[in-house]
Every structure is written in structure tokens, then in C-alpha cells.
PDB file of N, CA, C and O in Angstrom:
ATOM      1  N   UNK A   1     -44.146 -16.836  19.148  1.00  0.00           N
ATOM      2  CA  UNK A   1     -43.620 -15.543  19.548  1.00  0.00           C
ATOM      3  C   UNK A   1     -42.089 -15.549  19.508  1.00  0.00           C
ATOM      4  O   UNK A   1     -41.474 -14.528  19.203  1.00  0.00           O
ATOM      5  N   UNK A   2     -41.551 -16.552  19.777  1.00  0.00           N
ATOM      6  CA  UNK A   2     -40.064 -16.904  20.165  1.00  0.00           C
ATOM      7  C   UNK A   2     -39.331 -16.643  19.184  1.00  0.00           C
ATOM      8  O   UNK A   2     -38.301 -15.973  19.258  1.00  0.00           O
ATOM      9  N   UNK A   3     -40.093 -17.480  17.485  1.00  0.00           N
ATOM     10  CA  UNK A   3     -39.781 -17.663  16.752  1.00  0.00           C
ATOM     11  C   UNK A   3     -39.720 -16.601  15.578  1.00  0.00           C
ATOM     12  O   UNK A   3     -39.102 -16.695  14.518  1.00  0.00           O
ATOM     13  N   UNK A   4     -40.659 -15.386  16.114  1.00  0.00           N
ATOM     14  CA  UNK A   4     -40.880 -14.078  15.372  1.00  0.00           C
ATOM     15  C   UNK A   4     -39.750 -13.339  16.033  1.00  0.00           C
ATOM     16  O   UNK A   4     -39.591 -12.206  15.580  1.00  0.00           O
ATOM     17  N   UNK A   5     -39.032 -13.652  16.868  1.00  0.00           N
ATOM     18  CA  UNK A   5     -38.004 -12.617  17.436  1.00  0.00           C
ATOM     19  C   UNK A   5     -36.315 -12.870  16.907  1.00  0.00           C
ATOM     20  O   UNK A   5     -35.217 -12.322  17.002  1.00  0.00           O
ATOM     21  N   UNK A   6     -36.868 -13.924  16.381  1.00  0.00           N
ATOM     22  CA  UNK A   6     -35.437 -14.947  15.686  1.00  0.00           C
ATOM     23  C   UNK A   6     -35.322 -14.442  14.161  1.00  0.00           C
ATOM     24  O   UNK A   6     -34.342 -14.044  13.531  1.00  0.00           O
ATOM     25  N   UNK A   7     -36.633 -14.595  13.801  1.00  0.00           N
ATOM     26  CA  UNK A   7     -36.930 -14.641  12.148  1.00  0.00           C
ATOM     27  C   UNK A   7     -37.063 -12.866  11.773  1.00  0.00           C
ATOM     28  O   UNK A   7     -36.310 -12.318  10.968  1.00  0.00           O
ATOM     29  N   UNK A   8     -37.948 -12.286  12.380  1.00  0.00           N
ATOM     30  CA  UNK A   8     -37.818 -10.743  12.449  1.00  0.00           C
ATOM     31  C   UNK A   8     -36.635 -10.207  11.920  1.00  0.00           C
ATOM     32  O   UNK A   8     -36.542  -9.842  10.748  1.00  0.00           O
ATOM     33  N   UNK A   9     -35.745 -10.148  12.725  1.00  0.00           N
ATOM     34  CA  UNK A   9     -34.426  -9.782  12.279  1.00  0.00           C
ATOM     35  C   UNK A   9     -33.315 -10.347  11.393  1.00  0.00           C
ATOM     36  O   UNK A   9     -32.345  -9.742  10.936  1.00  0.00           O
ATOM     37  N   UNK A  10     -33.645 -11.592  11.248  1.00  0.00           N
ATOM     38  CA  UNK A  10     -33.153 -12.245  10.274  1.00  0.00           C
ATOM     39  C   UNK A  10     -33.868 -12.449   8.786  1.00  0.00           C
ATOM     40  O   UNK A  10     -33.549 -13.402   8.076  1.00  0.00           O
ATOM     41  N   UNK A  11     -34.786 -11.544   8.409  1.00  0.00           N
ATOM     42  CA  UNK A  11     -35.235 -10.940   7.427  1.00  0.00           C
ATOM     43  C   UNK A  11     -34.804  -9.857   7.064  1.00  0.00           C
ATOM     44  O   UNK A  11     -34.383  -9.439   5.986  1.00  0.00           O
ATOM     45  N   UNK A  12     -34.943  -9.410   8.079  1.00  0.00           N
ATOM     46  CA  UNK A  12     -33.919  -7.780   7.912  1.00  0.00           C
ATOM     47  C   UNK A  12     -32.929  -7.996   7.299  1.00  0.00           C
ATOM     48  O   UNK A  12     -32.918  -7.845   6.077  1.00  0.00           O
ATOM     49  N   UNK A  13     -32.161  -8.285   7.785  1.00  0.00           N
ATOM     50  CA  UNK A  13     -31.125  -8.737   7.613  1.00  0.00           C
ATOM     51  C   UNK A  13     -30.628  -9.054   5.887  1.00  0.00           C
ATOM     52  O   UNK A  13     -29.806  -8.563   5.113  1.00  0.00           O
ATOM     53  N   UNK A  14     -31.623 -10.129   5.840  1.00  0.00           N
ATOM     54  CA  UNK A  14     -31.428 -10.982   4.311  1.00  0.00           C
ATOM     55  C   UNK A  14     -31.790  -9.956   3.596  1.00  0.00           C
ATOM     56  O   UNK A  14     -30.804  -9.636   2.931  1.00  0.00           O
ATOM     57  N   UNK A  15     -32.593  -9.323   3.389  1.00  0.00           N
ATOM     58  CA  UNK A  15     -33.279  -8.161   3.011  1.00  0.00           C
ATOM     59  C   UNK A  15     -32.550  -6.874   2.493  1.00  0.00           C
ATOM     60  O   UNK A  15     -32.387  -6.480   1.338  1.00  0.00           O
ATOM     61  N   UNK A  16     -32.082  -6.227   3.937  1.00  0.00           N
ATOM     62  CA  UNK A  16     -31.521  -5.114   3.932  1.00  0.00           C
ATOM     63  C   UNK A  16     -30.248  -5.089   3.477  1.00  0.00           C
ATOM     64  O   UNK A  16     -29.774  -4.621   2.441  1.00  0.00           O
ATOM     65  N   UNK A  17     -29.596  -5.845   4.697  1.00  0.00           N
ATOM     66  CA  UNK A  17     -28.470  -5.780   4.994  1.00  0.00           C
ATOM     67  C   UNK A  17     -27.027  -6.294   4.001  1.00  0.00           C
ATOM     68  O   UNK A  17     -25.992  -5.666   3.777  1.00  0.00           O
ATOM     69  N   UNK A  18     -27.397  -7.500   3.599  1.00  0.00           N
ATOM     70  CA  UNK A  18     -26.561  -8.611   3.068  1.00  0.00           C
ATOM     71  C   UNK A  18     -26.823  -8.388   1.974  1.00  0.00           C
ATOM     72  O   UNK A  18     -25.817  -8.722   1.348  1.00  0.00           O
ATOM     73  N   UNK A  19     -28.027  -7.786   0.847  1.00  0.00           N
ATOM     74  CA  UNK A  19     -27.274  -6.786  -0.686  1.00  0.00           C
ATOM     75  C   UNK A  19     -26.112  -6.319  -0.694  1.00  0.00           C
ATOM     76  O   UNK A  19     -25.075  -6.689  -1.246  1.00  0.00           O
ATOM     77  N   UNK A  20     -26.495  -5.044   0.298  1.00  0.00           N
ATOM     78  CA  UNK A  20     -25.645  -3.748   0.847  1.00  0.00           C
ATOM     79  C   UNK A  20     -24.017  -4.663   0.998  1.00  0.00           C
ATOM     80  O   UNK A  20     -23.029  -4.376   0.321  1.00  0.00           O
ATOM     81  N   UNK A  21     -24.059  -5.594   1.866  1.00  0.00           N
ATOM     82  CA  UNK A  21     -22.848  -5.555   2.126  1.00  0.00           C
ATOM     83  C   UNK A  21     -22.046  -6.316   1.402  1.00  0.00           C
ATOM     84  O   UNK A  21     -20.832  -6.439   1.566  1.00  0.00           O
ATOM     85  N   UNK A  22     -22.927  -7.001   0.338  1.00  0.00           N
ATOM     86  CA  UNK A  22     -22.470  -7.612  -0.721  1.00  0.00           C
ATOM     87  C   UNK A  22     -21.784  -6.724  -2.118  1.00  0.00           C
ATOM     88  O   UNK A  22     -20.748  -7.043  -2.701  1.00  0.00           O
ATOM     89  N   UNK A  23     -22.378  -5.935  -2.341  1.00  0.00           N
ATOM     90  CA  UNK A  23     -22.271  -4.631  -3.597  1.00  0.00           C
ATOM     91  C   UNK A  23     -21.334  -3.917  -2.688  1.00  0.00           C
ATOM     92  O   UNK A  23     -20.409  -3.745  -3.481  1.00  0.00           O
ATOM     93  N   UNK A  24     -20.963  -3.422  -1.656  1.00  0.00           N
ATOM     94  CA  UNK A  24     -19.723  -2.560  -1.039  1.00  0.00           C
ATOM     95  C   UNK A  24     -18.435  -3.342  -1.375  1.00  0.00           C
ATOM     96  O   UNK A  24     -17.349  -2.993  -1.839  1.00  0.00           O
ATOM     97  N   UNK A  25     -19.152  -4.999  -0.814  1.00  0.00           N
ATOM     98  CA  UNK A  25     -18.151  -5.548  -0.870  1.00  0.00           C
ATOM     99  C   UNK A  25     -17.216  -6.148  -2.308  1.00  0.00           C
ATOM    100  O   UNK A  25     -16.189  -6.825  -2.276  1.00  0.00           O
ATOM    101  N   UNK A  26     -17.643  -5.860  -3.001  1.00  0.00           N
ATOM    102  CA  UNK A  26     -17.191  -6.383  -4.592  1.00  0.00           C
ATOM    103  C   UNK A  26     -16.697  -4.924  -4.932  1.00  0.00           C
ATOM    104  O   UNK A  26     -15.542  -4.595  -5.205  1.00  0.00           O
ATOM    105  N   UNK A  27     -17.713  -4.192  -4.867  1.00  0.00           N
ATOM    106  CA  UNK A  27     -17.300  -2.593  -5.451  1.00  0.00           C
ATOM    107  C   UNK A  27     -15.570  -2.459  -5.125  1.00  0.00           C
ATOM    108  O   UNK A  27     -14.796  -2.200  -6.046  1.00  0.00           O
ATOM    109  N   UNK A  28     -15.001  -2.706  -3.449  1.00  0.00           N
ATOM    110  CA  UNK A  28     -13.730  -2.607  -2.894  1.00  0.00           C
ATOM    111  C   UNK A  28     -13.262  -3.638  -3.751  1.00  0.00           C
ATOM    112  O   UNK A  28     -12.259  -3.249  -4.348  1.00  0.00           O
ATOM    113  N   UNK A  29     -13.604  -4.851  -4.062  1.00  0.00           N
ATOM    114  CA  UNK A  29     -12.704  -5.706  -4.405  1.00  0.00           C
ATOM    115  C   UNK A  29     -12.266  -5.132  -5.742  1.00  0.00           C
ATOM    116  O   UNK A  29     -11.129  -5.086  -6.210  1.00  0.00           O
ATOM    117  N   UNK A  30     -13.572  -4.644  -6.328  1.00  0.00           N
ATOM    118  CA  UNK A  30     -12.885  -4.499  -7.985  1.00  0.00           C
ATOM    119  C   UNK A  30     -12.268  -3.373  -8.465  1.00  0.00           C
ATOM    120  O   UNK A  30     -11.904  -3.285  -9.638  1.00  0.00           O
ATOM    121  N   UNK A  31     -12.031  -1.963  -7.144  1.00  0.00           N
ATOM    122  CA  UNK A  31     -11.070  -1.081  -7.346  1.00  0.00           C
ATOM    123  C   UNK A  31      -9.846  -1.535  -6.544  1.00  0.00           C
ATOM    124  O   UNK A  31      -8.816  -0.892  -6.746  1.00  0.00           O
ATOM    125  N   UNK A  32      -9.806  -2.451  -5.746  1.00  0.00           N
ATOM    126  CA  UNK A  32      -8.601  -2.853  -5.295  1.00  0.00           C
ATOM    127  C   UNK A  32      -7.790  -3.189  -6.596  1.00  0.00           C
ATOM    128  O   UNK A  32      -6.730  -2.646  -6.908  1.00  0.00           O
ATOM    129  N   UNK A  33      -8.429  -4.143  -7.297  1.00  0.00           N
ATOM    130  CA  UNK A  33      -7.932  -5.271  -8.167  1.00  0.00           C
ATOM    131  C   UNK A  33      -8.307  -4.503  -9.547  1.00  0.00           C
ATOM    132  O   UNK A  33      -9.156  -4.996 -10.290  1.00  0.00           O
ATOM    133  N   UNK A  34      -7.740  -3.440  -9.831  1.00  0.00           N
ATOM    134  CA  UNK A  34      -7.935  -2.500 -10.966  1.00  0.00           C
ATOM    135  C   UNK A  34      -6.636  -2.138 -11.256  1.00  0.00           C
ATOM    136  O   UNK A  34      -6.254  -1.793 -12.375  1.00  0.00           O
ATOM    137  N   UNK A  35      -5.707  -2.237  -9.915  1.00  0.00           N
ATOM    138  CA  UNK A  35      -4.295  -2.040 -10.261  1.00  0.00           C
ATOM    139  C   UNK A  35      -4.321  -0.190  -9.942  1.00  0.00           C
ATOM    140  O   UNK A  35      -5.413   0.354  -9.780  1.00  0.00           O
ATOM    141  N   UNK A  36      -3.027   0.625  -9.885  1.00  0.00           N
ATOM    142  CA  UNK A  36      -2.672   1.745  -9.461  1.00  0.00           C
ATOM    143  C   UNK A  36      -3.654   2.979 -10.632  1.00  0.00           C
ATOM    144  O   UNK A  36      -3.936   2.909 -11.828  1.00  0.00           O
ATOM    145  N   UNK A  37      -3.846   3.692  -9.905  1.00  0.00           N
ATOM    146  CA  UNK A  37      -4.629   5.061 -10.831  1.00  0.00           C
ATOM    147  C   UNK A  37      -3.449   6.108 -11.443  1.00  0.00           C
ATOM    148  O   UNK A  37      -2.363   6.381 -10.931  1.00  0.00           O
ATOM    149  N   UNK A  38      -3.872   6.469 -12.372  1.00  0.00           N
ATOM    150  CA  UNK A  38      -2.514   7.465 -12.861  1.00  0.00           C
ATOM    151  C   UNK A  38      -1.432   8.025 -12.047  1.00  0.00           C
ATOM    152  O   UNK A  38      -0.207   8.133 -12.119  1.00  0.00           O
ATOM    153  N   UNK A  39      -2.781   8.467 -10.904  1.00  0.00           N
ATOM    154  CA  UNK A  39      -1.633   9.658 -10.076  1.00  0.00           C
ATOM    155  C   UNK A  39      -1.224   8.476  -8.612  1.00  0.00           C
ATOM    156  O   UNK A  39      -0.761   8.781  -7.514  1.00  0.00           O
ATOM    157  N   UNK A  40      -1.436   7.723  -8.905  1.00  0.00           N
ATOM    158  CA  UNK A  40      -0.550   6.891  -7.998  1.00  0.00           C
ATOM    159  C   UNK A  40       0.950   6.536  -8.941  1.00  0.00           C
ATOM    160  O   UNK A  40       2.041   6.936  -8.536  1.00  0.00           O
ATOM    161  N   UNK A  41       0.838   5.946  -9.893  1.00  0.00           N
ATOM    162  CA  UNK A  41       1.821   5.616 -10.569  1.00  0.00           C
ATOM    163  C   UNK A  41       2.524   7.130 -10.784  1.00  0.00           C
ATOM    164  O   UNK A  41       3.548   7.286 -10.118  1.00  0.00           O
ATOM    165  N   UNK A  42       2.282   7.800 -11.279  1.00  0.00           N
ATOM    166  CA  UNK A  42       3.311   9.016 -11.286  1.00  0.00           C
ATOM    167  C   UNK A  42       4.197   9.310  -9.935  1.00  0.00           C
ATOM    168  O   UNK A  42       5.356   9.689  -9.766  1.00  0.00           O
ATOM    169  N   UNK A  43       2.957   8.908  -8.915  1.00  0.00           N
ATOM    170  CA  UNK A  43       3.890   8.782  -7.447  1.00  0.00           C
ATOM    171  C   UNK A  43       5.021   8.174  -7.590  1.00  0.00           C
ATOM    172  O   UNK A  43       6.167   8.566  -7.371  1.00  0.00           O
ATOM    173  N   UNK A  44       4.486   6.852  -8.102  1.00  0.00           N
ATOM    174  CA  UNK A  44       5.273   5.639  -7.626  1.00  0.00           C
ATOM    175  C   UNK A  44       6.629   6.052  -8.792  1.00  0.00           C
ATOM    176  O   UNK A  44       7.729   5.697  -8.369  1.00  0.00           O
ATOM    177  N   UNK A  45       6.636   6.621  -9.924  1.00  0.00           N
ATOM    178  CA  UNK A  45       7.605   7.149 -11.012  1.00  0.00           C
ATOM    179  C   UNK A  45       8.537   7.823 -10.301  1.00  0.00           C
ATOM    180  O   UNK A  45       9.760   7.700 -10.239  1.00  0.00           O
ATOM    181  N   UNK A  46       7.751   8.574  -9.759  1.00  0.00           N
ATOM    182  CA  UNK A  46       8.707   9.945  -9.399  1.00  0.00           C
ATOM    183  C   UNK A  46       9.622   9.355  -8.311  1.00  0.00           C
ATOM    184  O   UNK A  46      10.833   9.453  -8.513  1.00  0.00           O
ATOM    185  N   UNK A  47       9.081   8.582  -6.861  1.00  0.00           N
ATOM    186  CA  UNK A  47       9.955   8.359  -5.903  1.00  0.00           C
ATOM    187  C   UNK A  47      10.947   7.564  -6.619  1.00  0.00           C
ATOM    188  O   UNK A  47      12.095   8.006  -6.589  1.00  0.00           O
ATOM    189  N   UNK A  48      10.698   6.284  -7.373  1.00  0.00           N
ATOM    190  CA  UNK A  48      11.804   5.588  -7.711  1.00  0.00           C
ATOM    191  C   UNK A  48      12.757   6.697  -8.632  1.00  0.00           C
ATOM    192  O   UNK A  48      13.910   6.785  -8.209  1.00  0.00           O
ATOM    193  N   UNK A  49      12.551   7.249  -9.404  1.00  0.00           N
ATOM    194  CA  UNK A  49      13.864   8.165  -9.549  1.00  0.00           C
ATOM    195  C   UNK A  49      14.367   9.162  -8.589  1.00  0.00           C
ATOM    196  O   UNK A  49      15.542   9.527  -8.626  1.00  0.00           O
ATOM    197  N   UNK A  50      13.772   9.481  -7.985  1.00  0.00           N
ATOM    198  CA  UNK A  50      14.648   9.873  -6.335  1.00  0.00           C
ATOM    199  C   UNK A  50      15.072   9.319  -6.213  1.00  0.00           C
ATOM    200  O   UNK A  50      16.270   9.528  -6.406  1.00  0.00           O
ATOM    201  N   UNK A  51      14.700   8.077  -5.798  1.00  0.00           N
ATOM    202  CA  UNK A  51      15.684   6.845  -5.005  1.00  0.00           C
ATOM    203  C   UNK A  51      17.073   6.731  -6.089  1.00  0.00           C
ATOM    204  O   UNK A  51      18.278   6.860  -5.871  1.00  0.00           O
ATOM    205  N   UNK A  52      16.670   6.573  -6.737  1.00  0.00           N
ATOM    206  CA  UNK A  52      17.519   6.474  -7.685  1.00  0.00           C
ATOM    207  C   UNK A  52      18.555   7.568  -7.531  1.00  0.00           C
ATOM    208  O   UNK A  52      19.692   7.263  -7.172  1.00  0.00           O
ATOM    209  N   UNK A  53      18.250   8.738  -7.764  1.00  0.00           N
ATOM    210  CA  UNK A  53      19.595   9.444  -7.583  1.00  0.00           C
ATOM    211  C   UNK A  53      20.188   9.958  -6.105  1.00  0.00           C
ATOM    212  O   UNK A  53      21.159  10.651  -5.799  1.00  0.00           O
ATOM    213  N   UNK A  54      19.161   9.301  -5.351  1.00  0.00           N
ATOM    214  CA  UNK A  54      20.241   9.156  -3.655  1.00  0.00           C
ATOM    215  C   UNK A  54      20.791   8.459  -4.025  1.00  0.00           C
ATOM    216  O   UNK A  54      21.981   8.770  -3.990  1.00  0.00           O
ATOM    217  N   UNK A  55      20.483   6.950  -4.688  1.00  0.00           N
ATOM    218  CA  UNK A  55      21.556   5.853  -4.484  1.00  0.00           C
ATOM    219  C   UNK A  55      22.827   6.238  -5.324  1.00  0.00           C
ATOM    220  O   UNK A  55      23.869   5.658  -5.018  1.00  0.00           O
ATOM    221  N   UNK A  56      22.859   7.149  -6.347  1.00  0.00           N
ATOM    222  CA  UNK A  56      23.838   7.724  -7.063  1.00  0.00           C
ATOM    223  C   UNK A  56      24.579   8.436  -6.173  1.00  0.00           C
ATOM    224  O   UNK A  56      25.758   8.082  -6.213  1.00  0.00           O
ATOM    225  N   UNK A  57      24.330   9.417  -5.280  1.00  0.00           N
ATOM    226  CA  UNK A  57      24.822  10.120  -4.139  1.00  0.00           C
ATOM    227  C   UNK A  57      25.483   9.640  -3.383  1.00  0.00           C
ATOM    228  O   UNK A  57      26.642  10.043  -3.281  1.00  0.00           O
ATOM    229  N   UNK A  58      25.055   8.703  -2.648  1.00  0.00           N
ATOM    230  CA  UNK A  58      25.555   7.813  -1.758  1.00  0.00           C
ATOM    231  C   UNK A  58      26.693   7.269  -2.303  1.00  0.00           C
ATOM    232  O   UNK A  58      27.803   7.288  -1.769  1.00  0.00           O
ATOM    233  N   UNK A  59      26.359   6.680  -3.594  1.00  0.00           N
ATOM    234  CA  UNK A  59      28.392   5.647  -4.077  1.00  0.00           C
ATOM    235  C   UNK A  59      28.608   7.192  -4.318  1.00  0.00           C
ATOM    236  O   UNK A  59      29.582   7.427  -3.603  1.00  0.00           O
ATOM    237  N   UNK A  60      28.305   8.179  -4.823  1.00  0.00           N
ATOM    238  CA  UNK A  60      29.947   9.359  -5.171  1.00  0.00           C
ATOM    239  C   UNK A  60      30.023   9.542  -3.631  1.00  0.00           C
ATOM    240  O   UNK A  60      31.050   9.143  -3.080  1.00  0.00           O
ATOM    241  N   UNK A  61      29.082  10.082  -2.909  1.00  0.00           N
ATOM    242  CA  UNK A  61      30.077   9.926  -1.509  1.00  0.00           C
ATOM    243  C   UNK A  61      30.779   8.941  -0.502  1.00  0.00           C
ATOM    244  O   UNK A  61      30.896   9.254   0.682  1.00  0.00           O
ATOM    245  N   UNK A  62      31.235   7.762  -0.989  1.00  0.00           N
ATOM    246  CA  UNK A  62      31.620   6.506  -0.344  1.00  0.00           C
ATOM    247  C   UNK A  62      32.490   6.574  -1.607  1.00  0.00           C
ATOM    248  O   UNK A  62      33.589   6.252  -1.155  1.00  0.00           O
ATOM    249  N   UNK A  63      32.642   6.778  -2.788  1.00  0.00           N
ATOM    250  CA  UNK A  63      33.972   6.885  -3.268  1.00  0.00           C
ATOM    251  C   UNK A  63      34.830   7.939  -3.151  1.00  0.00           C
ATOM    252  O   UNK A  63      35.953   7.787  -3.632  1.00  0.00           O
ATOM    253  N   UNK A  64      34.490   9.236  -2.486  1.00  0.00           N
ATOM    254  CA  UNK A  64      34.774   9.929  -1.986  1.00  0.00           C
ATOM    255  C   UNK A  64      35.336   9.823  -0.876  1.00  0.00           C
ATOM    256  O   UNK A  64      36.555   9.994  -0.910  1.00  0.00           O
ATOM    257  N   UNK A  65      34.976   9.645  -0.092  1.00  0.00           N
ATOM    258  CA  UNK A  65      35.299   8.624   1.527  1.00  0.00           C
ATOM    259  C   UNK A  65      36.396   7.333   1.428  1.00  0.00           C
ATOM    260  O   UNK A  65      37.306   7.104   2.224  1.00  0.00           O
ATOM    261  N   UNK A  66      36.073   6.628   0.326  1.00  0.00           N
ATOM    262  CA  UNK A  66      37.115   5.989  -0.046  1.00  0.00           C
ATOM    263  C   UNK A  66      38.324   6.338  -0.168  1.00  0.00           C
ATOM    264  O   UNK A  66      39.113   5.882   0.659  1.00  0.00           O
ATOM    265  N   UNK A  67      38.772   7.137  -1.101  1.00  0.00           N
ATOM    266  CA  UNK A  67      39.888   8.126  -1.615  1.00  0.00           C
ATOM    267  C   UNK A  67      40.496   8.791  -0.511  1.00  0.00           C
ATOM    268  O   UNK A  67      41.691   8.880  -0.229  1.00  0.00           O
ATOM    269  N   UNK A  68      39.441   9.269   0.099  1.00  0.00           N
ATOM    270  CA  UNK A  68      40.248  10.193   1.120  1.00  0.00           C
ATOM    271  C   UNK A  68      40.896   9.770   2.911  1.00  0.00           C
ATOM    272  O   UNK A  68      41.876  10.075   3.591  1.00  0.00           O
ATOM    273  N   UNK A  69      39.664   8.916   3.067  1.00  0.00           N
ATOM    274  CA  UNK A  69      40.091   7.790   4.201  1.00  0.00           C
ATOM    275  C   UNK A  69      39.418   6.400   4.480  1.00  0.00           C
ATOM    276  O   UNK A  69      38.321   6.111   4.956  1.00  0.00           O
ATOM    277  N   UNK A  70      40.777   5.415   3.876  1.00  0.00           N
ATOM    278  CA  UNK A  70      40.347   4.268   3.493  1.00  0.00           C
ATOM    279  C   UNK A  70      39.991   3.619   4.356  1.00  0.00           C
ATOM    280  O   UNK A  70      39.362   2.587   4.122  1.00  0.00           O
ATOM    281  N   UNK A  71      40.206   3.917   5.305  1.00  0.00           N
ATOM    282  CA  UNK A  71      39.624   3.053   7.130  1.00  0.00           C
ATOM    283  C   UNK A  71      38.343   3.781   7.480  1.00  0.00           C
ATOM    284  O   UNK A  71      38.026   3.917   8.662  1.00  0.00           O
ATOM    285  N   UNK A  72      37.727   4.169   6.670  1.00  0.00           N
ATOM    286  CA  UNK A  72      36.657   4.555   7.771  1.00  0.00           C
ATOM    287  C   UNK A  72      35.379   3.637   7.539  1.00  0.00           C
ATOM    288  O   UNK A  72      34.317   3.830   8.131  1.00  0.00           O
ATOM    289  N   UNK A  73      35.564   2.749   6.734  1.00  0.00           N
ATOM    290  CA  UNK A  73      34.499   2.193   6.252  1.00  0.00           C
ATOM    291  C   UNK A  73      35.075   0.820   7.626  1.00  0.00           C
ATOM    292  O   UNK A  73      34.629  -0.192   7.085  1.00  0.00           O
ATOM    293  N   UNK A  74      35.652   0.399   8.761  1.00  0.00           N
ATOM    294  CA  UNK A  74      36.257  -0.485   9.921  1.00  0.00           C
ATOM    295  C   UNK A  74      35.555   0.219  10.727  1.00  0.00           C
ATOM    296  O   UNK A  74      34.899  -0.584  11.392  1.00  0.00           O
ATOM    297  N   UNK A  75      35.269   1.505  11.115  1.00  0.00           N
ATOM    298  CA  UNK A  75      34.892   2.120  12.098  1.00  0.00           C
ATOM    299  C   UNK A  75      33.105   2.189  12.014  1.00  0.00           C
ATOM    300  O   UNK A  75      32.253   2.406  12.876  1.00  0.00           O
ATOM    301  N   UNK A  76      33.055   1.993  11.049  1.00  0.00           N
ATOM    302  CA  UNK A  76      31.591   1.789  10.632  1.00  0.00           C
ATOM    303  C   UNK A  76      30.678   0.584  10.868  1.00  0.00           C
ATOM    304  O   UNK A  76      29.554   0.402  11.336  1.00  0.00           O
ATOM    305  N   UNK A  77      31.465  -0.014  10.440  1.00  0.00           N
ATOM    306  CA  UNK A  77      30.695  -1.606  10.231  1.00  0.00           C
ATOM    307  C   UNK A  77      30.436  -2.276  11.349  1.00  0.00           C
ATOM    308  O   UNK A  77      29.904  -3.385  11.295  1.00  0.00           O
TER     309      UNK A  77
END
């Protein structure tokens, strides 16, 4: 009896369960490991040229700032 209460569910288990969580579990691995989908990469395109032209922004306004008051970059730091 003891031993049907052990094994019972641990059929289930082998059975049911542990396919299932085997095939979920590969399925995630192999769209993880597929690398970015179009419209991620267009994401990822687009922000880096944003970034890109803040960081352009930023030096014209710090050469700007420069030019006009050369100490302020002491008060900053």
C-alpha cells in the first residue's frame, strides 16, 4: 500500500509531467538561442542611432559651454 502511494505519483509524473516539461523546456531554449527577431533588431537600430545623436548633442553643447565659460566644467566635477 505504502509503496502504491510513492509509485502512483511518480508515474504520473514520468508520464505526464516530465515530456511536458521537457519540450517547454527546449522549445525556450531554442527561441532564446535563435538570436534577436527583426523587430527587435530594428529596436535595437533605431535606439543606437538616438544614442548616437544625443552623444553628438551633448559635445556641441560642452563645446559650447566651453567657449563661453571655461570654468564651469570645476564646478561640476
Amino acid at each position: 500500500m505504502s509503496s502504491f502511494l510513492i509509485a502512483g505519483p511518480l508515474i504520473v509524473f514520468l508520464i505526464f509531467v516530465a515530456p511536458l516539461w521537457l519540450v517547454l523546456h527546449y522549445r525556450s531554449k531554442k527561441r532564446a538561442a535563435g538570436g534577436l527577431s527583426e523587430e527587435d533588431f530594428q529596436r535595437l537600430q533605431s535606439l543606437s542611432e538616438r544614442a548616437e545623436q544625443m552623444q553628438r548633442r551633448v559635445n556641441t553643447l560642452e563645446r559650447i559651454l566651453d567657449s563661453e565659460s571655461p570654468e564651469w566644467r570645476r564646478r561640476y566635477e
